[in-house]
N, C-alpha and C positions, 0 to 999 in steps of 0.2 A: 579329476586326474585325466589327463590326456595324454595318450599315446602311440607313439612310434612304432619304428620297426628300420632296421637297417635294407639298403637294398645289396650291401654286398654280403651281406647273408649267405646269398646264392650265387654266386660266382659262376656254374656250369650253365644257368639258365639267361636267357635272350631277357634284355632290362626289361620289357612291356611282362612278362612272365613273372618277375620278381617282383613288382607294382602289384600284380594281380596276389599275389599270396598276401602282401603286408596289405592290402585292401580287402582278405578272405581273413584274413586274423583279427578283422575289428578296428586296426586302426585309421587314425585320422592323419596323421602325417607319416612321411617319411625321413629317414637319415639319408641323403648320397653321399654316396662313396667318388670323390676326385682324390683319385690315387694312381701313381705314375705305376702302370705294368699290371694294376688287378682290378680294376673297378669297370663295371658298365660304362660309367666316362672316363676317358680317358684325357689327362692334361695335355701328353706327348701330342695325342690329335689332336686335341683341342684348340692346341697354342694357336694365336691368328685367326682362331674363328670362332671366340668364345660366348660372343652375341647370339649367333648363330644356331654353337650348340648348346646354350643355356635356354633358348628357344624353343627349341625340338625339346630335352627334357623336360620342361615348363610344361607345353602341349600335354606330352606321356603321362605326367604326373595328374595334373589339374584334370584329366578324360579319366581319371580314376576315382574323382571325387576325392583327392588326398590334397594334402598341402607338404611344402619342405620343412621341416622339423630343426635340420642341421646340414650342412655342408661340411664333411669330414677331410679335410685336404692332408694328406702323407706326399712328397714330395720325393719318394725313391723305395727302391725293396729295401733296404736295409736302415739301420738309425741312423748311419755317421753321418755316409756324402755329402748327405745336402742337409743336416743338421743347422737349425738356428742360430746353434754357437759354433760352427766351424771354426776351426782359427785360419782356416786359408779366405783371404778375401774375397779371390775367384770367385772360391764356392760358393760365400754367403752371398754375392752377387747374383749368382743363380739360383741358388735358394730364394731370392728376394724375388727374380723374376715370374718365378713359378709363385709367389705367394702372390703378387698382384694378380696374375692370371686367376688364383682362385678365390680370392676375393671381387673380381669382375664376375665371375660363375654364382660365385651365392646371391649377391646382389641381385642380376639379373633372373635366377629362378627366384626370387623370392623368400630368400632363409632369413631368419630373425639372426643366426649369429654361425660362428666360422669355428671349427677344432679345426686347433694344429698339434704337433710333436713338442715337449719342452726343449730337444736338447741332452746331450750323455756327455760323460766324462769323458774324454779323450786321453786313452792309455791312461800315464801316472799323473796327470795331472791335477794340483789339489781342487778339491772340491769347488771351494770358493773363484778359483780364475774359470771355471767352469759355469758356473753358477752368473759372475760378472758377463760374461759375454753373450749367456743365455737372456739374460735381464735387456741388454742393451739391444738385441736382436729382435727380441719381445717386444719390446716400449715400441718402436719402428713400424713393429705390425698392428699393434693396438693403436697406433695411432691412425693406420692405411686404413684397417677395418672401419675404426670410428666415423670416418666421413664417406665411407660407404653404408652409413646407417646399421653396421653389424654391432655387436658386440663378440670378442675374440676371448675364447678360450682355449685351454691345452689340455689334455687326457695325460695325469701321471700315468705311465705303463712300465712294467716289466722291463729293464734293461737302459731305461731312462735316469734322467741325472735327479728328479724328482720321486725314488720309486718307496719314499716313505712318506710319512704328512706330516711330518717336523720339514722334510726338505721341501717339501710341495709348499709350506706356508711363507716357508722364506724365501723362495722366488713369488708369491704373491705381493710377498709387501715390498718385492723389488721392483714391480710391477704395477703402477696406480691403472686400473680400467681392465685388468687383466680377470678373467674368471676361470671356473673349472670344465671339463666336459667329466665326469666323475664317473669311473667303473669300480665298483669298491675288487670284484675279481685279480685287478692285477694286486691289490695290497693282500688280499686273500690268501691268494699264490704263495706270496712270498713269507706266509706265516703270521701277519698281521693280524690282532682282535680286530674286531668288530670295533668293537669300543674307542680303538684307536683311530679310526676313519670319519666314526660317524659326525665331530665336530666339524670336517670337510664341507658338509653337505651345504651348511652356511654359505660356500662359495659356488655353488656347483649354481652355472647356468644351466647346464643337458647333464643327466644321467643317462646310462647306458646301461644299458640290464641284461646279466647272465649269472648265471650260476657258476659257483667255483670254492673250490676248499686249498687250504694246504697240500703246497705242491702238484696242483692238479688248474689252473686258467679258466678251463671250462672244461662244465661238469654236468651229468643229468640234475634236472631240477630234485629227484630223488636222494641225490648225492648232496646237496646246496648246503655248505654251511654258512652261507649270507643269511639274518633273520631280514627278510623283505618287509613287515609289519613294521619291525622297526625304525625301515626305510623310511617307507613312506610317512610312519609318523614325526622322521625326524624334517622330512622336508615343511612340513605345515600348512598352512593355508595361505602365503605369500609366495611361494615358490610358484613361478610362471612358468616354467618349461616343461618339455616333457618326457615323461620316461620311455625309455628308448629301445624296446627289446633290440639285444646285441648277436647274438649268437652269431659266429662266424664259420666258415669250412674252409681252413688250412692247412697245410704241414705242419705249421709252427708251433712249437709245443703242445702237438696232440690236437690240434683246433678241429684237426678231421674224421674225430672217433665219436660225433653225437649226432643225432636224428634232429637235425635244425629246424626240421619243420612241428615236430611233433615237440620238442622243446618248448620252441618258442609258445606254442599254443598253451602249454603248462604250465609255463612264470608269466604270460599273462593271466591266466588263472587265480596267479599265486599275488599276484599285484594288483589285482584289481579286490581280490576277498582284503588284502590287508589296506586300501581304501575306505572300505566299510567301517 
């Protein structure tokens, strides 16, 4: 089993300082965070000099004895603006501009594959014209990825047009080359079994790993109603990728009420015994 660690974890601390913890917690790679307004890298700077700054991360990273795990790209604070299935053209033209940029950035650090957003319903919109535009937006990018030697996946999340795994399965087969980055947490959240998820794993390029129950995103591994054993046994012994401690510190939905450090060092604990 091989493992990760996100670097926007820690958002308050200087990037080379967030390296140093996900390298003080055992792991072998890392997640970056290329996310417009909260990440160590930032796209907004980045834009025009992405050689450049895939560069200097490269260095940070590789002087750590770590490798890239995943290139997490979000494209704005919030889900719509720059949403894959926008219906405004504009937008999806700058959504697309921004996803080239982040597909030059993984490439160049060296990531085996790309998470993006699926995509939300916009207002009353039925599902399915939703769904369509998400698909066709997707293919577009799986396609950019693919000859940048990535393979592209999406993270179903909370608030997303995907945030069950009946809907998650049916934008995959809308999708040929498309995979998962899998948090079972956000189906958690939203009252999902277990049991309901665990068929996902089958898709899952990158898992992400946090703790999280009913009504609660992220939670002390104390509190964890995820069985993690189960996890890992469902991944098996074909699964290539690797599991990714997640833990976050945000506003959003409580993301900033847990001891991230001392967490994470816990459900690695907790994932490496259910390995055994």
């Amino acid at each position: 089993m091989r493992l990760s660690c996100a670097d926007y974890t820690w958002p308050l601390l200087p990037h080379g300082s967030s390296l140093d913890l996900v390298r003080a917690l055992g792991c072998e790679a890392v997640d970056i965070g290329f996310m417009t307004g909260r990440s160590h890298v930032r796209p907004e700077t980045a834009h025009g000099a992405i050689d450049m700054t895939a560069g200097a991360v490269r260095e940070r990273v590789e002087s750590r004895g770590l490798a890239v795990a995943d290139v997490f790209a979000i494209p704005a604070d919030d889900f719509e603006s720059l949403a894959v299935n926008h219906p405004d053209p504009g937008r999806q033209a700058h959504a697309m501009e921004f996803f080239t940029d982040a597909v030059d950035f993984a490439r160049a650090v060296g990531a085996p594959g790309l998470t993006t957003l699926p995509g939300v319903v916009f207002g009353q919109e039925p599902f399915e014209q939703a769904l369509e535009r998400s698909a066709a937006g997707l293919r577009r990018r799986v396609e950019l990825a693919g000859a940048a030697g990535l393979t592209l996946s999406v993270e179903p999340h909370t608030g997303s047009l995907i945030d069950t795994p009946a809907a998650t399965m049916r934008l995959l087969e809308a999708v040929p080359g498309l995979s998962l980055t899998l948090d079972y947490a956000h189906y958690i959240y939203g009252g999902m079994p277990q049991e309901a998820v665990d068929p996902l794993v089958a898709h899952a390029r990158h898992l992400q790993c946090r703790s999280g129950r009913p009504g609660h995103l992220q939670t002390r591994v104390a509190e964890d109603a995820i069985d993690w054993a189960r996890v890992v046994a469902a991944l098996g012994e074909d699964y290539g990728g690797y599991l990714a401690l997640e833990y976050v510190w945000q506003e959003w939905l409580d993301c900033n009420t847990v001891d991230t450090v001392a967490e994470s060092a816990l459900l690695r604990d907790v994932l490496l015994a259910g390995a055994r």
